[in-house]
MMTF fields as JSON, N, C-alpha, C and O atoms, coordinates in Angstrom:
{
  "mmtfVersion": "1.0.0",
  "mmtfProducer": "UNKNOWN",
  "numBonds": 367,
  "numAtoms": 368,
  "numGroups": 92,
  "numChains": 1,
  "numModels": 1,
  "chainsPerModel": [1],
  "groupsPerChain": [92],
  "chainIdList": ["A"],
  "bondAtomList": [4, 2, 8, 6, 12, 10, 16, 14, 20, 18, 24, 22, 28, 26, 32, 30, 36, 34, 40, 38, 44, 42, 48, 46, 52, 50, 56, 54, 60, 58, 64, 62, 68, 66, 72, 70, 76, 74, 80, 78, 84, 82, 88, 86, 92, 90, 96, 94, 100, 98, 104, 102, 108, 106, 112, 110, 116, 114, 120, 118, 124, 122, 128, 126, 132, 130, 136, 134, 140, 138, 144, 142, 148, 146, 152, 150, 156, 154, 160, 158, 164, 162, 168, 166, 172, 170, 176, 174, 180, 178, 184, 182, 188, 186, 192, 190, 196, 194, 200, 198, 204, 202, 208, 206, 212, 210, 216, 214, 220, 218, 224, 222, 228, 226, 232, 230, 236, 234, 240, 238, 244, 242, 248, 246, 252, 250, 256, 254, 260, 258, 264, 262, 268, 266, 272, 270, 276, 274, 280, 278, 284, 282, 288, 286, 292, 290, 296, 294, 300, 298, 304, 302, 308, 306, 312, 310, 316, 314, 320, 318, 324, 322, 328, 326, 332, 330, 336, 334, 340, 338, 344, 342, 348, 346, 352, 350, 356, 354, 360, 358, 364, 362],
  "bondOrderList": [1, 1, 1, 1, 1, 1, 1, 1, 1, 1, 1, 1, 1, 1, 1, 1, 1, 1, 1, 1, 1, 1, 1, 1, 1, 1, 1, 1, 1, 1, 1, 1, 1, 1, 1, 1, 1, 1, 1, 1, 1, 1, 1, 1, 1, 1, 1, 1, 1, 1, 1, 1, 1, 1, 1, 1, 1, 1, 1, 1, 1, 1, 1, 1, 1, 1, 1, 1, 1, 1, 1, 1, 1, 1, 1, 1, 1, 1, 1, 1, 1, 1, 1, 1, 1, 1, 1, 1, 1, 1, 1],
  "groupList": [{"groupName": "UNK", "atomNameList": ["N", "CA", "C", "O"], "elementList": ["N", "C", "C", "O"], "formalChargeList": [0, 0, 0, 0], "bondAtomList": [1, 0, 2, 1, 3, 2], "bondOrderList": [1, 1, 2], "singleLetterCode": "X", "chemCompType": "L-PEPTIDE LINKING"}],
  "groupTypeList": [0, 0, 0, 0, 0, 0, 0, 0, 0, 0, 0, 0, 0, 0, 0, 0, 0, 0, 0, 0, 0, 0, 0, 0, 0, 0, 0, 0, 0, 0, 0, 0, 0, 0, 0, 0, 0, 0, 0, 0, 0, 0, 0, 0, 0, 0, 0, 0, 0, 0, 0, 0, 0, 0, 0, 0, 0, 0, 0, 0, 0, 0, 0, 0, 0, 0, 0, 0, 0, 0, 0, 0, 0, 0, 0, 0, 0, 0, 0, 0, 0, 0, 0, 0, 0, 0, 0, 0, 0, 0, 0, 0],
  "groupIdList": [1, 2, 3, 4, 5, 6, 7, 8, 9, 10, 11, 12, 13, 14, 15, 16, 17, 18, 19, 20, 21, 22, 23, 24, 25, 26, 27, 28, 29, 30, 31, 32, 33, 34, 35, 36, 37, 38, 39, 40, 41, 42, 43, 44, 45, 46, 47, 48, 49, 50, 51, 52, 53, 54, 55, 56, 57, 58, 59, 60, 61, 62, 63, 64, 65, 66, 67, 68, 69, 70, 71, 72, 73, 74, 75, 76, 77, 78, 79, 80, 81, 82, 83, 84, 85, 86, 87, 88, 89, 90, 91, 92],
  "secStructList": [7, 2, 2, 2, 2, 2, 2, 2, 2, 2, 2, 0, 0, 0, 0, 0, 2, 2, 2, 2, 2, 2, 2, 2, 2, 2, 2, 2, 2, 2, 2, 2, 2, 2, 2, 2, 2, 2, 1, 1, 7, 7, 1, 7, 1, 1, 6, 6, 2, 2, 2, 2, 2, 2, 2, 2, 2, 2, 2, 2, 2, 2, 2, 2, 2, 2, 2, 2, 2, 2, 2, 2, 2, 2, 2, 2, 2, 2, 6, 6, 7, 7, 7, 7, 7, 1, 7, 7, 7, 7, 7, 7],
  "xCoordList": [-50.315, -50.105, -48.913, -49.106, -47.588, -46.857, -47.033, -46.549, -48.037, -48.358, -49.082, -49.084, -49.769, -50.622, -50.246, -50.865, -48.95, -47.845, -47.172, -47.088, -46.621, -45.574, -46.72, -46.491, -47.924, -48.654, -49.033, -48.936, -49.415, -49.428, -48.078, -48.104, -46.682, -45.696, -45.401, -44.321, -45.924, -45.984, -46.654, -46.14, -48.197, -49.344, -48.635, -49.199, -47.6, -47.464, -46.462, -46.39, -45.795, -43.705, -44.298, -43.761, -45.366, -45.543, -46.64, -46.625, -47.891, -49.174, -48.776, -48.367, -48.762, -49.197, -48.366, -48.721, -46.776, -45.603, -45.402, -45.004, -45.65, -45.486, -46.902, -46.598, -48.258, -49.202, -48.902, -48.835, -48.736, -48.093, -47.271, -47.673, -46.177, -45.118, -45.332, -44.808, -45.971, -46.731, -48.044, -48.502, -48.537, -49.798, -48.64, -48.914, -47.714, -46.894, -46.013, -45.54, -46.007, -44.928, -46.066, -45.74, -47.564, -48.095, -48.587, -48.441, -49.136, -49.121, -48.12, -48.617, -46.92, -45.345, -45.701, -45.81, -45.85, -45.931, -46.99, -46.68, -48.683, -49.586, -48.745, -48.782, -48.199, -48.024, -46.835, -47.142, -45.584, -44.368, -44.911, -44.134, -46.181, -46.611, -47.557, -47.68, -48.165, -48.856, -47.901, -47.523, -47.138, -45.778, -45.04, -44.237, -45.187, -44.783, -45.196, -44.83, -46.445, -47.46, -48.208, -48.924, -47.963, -48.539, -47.161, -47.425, -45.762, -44.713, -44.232, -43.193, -44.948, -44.607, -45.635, -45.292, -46.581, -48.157, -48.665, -49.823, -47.589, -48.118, -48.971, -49.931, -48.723, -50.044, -50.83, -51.836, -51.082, -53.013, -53.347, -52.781, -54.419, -54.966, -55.652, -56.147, -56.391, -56.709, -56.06, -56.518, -54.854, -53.764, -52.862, -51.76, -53.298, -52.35, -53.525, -53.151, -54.276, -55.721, -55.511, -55.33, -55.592, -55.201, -54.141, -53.901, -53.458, -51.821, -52.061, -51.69, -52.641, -53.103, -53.814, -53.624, -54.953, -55.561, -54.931, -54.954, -54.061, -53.115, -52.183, -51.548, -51.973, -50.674, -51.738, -51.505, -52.793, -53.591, -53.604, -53.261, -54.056, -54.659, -53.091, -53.169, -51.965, -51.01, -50.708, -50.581, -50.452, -50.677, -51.931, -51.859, -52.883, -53.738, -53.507, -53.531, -53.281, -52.909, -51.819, -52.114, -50.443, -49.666, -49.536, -48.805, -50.563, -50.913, -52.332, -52.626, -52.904, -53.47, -52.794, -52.967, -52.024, -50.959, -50.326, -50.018, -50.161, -48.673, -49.251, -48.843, -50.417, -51.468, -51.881, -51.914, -52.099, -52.652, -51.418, -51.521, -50.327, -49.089, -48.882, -49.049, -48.541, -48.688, -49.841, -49.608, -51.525, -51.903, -51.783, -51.966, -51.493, -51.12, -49.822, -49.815, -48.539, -47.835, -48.263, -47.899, -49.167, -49.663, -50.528, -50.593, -51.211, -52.05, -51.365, -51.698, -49.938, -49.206, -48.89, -48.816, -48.752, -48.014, -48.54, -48.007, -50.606, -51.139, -51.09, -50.491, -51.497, -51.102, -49.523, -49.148, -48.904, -47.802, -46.411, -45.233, -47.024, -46.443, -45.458, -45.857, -44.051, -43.226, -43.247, -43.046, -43.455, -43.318, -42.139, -40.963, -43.083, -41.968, -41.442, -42.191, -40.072, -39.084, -38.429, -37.817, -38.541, -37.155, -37.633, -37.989, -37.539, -37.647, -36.995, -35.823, -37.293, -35.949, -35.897, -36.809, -35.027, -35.413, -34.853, -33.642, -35.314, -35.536, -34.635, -34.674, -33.915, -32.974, -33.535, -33.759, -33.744, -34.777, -33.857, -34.289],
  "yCoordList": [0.935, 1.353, 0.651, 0.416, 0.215, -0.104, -1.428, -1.553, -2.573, -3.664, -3.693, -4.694, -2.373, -2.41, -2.041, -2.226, -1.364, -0.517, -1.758, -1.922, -2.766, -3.94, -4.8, -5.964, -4.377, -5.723, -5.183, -6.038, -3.989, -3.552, -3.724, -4.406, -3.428, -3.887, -5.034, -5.352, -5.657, -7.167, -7.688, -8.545, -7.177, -7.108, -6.418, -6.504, -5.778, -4.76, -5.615, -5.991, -5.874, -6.479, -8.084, -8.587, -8.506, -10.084, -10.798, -11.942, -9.4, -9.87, -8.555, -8.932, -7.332, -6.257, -6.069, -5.859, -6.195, -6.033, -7.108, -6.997, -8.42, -9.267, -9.524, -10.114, -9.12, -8.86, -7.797, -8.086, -6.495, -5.321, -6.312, -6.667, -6.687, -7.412, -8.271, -8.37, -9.232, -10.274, -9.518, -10.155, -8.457, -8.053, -7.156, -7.507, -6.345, -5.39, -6.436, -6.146, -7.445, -8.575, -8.853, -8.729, -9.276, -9.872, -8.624, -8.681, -7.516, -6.355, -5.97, -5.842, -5.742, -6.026, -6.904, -6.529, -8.414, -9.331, -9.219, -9.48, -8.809, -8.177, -7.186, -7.4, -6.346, -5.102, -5.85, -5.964, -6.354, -7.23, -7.74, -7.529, -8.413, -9.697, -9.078, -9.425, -7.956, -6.806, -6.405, -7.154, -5.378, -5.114, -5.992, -5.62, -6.92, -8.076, -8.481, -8.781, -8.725, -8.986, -8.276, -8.797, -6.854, -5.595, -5.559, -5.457, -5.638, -5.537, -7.178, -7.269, -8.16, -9.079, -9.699, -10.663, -9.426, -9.394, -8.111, -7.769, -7.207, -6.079, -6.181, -5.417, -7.084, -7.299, -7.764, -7.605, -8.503, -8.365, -7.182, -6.794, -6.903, -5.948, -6.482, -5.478, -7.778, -7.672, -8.259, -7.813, -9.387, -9.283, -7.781, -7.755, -7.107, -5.783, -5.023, -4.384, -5.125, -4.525, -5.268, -4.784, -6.793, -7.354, -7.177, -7.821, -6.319, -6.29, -5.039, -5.085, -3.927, -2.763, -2.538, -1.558, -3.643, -3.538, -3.857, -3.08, -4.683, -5.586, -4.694, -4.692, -3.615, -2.5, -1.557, -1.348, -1.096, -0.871, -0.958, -0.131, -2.086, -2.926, -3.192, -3.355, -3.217, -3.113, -2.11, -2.058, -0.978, 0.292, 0.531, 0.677, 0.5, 0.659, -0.384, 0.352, -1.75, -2.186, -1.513, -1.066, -1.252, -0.644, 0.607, 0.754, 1.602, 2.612, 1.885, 2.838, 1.386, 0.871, 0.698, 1.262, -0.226, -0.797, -0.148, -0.505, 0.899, 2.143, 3.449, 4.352, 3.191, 3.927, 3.748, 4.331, 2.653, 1.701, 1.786, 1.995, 1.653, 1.521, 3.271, 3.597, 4.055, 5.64, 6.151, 7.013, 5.204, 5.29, 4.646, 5.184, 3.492, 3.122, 3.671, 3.625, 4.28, 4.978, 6.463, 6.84, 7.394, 8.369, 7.976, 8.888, 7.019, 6.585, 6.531, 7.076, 5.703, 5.325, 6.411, 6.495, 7.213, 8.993, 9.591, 10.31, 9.232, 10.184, 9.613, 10.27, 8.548, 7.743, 7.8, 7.338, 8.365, 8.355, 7.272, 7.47, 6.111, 5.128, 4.805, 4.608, 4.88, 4.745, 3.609, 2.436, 3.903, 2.904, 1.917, 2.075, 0.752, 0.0, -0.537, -0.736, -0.847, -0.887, -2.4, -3.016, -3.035, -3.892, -4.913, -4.419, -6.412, -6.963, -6.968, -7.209, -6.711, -6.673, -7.971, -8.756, -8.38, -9.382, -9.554, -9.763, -9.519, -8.869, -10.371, -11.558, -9.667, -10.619, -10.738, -9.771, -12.376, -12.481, -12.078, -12.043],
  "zCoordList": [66.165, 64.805, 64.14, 62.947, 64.686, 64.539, 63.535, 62.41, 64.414, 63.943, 62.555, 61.839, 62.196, 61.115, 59.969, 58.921, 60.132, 59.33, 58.748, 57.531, 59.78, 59.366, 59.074, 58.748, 59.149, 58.029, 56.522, 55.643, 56.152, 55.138, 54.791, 53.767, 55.144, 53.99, 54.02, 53.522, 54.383, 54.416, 53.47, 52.75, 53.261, 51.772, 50.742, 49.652, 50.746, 49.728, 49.232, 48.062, 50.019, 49.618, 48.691, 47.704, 49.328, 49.578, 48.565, 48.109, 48.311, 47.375, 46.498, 45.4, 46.604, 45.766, 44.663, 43.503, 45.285, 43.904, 43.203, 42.044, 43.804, 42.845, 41.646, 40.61, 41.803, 41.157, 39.939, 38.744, 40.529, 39.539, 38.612, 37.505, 39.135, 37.789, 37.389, 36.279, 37.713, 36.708, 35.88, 34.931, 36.139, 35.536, 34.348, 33.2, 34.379, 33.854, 32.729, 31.63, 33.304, 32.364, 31.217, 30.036, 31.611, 30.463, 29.714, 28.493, 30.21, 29.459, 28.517, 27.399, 28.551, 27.973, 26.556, 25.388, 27.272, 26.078, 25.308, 24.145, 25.495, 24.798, 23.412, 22.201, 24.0, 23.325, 22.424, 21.237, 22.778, 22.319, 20.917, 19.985, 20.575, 20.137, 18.817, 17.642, 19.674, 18.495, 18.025, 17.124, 18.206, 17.269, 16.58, 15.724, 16.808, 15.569, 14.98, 13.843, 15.668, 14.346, 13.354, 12.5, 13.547, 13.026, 11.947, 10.749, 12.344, 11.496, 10.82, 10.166, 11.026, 10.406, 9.663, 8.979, 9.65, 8.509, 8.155, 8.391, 7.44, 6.838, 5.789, 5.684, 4.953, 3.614, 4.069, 3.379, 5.209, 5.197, 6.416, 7.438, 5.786, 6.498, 7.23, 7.741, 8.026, 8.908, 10.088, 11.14, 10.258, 10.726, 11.07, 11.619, 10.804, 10.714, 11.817, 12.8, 11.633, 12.595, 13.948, 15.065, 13.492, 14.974, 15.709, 16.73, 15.25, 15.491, 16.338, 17.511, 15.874, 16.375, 17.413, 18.133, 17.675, 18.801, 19.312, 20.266, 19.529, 21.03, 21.292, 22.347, 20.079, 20.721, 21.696, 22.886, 21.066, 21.64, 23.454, 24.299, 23.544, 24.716, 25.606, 26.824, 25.054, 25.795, 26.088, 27.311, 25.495, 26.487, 27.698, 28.918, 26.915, 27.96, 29.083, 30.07, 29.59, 30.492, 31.091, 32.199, 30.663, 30.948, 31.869, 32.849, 31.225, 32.133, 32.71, 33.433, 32.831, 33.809, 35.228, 36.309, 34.825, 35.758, 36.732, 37.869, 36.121, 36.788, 37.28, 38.009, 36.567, 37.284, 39.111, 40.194, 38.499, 40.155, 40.957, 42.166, 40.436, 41.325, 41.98, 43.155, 41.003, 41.385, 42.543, 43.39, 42.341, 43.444, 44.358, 45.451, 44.308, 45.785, 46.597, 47.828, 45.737, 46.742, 47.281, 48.395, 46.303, 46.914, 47.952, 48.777, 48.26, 49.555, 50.466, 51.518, 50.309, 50.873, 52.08, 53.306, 50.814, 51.459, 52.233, 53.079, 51.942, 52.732, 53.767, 54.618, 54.144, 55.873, 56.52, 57.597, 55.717, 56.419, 56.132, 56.429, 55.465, 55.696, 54.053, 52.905, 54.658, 53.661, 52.421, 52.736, 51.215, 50.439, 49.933, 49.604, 50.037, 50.314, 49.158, 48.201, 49.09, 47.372, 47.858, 46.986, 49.26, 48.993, 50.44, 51.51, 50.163, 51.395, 52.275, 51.982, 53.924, 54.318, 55.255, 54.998, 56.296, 57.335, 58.526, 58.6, 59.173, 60.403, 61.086, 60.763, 62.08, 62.802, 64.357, 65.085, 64.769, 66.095, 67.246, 68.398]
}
């Protein structure tokens, strides 16, 4: 069990968190880009629509996102296996 434990935080530390924050960064800039463009083309109305959906669509990624993250540490929890926050490295 030991071995299967230090390979999941190995997937987690190595593929899973850096996915979350690159997926959470462009979600961010989605939403960033609508709010500016929703507040910096207020006279047209359909610039202002496009502005809305992307605030839109950046939330919803957002909690998408943190969603997926919230479940993968409750999984985490139910196997037992501590979630992992920080790389560490191991001295031979």
């Amino acid at each position: 069990m030991p071995v299967i434990n230090s390979f999941l935080d190995s997937v987690i530390v190595q593929i899973i968190n850096p996915i979350i924050l690159l997926l959470s960064a462009g979600a961010f800039v989605v939403l960033a880009w609508g709010i500016f463009e929703f507040i910096w083309k207020a006279d047209d109305d359909k610039a202002r629509e496009t502005g809305r959906r992307a605030i839109l669509w950046g939330f919803v990624g957002l909690a998408i996102i943190f969603g997926a993250y919230g479940i993968i540490n409750t999984a985490l929890g139910a196997f037992n296996i501590a979630p992992v926050t920080k790389v560490t490295q191991t001295q031979p």
